[in-house]
N, C-alpha and C positions, 0 to 999 in steps of 0.2 A: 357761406358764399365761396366758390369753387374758382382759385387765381391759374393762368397757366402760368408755366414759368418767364414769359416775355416780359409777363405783368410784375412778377413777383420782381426781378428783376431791374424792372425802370422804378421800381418802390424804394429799393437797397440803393440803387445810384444817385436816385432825389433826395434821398436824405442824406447820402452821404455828402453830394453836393452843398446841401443846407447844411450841415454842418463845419463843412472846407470852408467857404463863403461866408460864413457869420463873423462880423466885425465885434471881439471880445475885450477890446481897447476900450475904454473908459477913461473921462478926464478926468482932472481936480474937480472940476464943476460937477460932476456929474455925481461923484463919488461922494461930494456933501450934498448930492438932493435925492426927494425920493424917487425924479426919475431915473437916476442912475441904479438905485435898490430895483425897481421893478425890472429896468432891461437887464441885468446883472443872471445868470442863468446859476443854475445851481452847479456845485462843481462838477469837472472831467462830462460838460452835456455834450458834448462833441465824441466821447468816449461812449456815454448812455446808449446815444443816436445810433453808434454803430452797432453796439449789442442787441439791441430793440431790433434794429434790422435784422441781424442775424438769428435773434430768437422766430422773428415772423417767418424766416426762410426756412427754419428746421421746424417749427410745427406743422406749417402747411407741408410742407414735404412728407412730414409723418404722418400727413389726413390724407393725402396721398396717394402713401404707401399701405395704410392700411384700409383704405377702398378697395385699391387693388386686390388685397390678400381675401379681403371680405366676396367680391366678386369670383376670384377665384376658388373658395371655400363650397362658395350657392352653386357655382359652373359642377363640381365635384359631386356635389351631395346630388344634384339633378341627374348626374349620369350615372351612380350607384342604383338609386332607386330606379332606372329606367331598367339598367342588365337585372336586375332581380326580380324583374316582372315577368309569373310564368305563362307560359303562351304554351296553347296547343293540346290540354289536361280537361279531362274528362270527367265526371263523377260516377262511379258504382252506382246505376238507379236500385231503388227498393223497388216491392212487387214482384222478384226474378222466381224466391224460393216462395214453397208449397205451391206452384203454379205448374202448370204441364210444361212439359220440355220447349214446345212449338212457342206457347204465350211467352215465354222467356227470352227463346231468340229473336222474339219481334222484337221486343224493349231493348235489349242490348243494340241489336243491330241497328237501330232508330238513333242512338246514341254514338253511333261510331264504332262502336266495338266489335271485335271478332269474338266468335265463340267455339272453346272445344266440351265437346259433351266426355261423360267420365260415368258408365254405367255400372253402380254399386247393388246385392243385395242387401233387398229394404222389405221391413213390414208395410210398408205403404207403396199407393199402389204404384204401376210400373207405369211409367212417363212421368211423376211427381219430381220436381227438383225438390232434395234436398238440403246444398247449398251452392256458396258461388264465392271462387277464388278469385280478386281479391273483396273483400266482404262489400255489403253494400255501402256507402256513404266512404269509402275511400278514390281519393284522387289517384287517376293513372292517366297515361298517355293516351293521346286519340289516337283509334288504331290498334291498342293493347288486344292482345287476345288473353277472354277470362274462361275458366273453366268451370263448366257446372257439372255437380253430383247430380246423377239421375236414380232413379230407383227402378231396377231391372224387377222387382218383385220379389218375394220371398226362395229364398232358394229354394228352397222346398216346402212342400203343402201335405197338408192330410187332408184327403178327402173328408166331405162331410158324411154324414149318415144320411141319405135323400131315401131309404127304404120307410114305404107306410104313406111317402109324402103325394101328392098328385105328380103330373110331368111336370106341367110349370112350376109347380113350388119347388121341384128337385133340380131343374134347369135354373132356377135362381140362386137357389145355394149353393153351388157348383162354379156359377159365375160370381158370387162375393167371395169364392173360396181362390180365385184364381185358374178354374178349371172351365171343361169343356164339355158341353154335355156327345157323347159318342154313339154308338150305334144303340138304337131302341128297337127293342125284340114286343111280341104282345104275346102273351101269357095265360093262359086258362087257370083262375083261381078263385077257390071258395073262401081262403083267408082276407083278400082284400078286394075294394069294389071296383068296380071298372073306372079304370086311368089311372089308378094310384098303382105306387113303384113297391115290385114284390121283389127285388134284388138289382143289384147292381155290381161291379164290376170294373177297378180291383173296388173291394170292401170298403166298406168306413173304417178312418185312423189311417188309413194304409199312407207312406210318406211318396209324397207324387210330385212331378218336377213341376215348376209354374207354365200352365199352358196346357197339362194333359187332359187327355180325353179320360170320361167315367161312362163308359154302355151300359144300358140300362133295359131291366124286364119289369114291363107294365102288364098289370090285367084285365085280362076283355074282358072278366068278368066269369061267373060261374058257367 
């Protein structure tokens, strides 16, 4: 039960009061009967009375004060936890890498994110991301600009061997190769049947930059 000090206050004066007030005179008569034993108070009660008061005044005081300290403890810990709350932080989505360049900037940019591309030779193919700064599943700021590894393509290629093959089959292995198929010449030949590839140009093995063109002589036929 919670006194304010007005209360605590008129507690200490009414007993102090009862205690001033109390008639501790005793007759002859009283003093050989048992009523005089029963009114008889135990000694220095007038002494007790004020101590009791003054212990009630300094415990509630200390319930208090340490309400207070408590209230201001919970006020404190409420406004730590509030500033260490982070606002405005974004997640690295996954799905960026092994994905074309384009599908990547969708996802980032969906997320908030800016993007810078970073074109590396790679054995795999050109527009592949191969990774992404900061990795996926790391918090950064909304806003962050991340950089992705692209794969420009192999620096260099060797042509494949497309002679003996038809034009299409040689136009596709050209194109797994990184290359182009170039000018197509047609050929008069007994060695191979009409539309397959009697030479080509540069050679097979030959080391060719990713994107070059391969010309090619087919034959009509004998």
């Amino acid at each position: 039960m919670t006194h304010t000090d007005e209360q605590i206050q008129d507690l200490v004066r009414e007993m102090y009061t009862t205690a001033e007030s109390t008639d501790w005179q005793l007759t002859a008569e009283d003093m050989r009967s048992h009523r005089g034993r029963r009114r008889f108070p135990a000694p220095d009660v007038k002494v007790m009375l004020l101590a009791a008061a003054a212990v009630v005044l300094i415990l509630v005081g200390f319930g208090v004060a340490k309400g207070t300290q408590s209230h201001k403890a919970t006020a404190s810990s409420s406004t730590t936890t509030t500033s260490t709350t982070t606002v405005g932080t974004v997640t690295v989505p996954n799905g960026v890498v092994d994905t074309t360049v384009a599908n990547a900037m969708a996802i980032l940019n969906s997320d908030g994110l800016k993007v810078n591309v970073r074109y590396v030779s790679s054995t795999s193919a050109a527009g592949t991301v191969l990774a992404v700064d900061p990795i996926p599943g790391a918090h950064v700021a909304n806003g962050l600009t991340v950089t992705l590894s692209v794969s420009s393509g192999p620096s260099a290629v060797r042509a494949p061997n497309v002679v003996g093959l038809t034009e299409a089959a040689a136009g596709s292995a050209l194109g797994q190769a990184g290359l182009n198929v170039g000018n197509i010449t047609t050929v008069q030949s007994t060695s191979f049947s009409a539309g397959e590839v009697v030479s080509q140009n540069p050679a097979a093995n030959g080391s060719l930059s990713p994107g070059a063109s391969v010309d090619l002589s087919v034959s009509s036929g004998p």
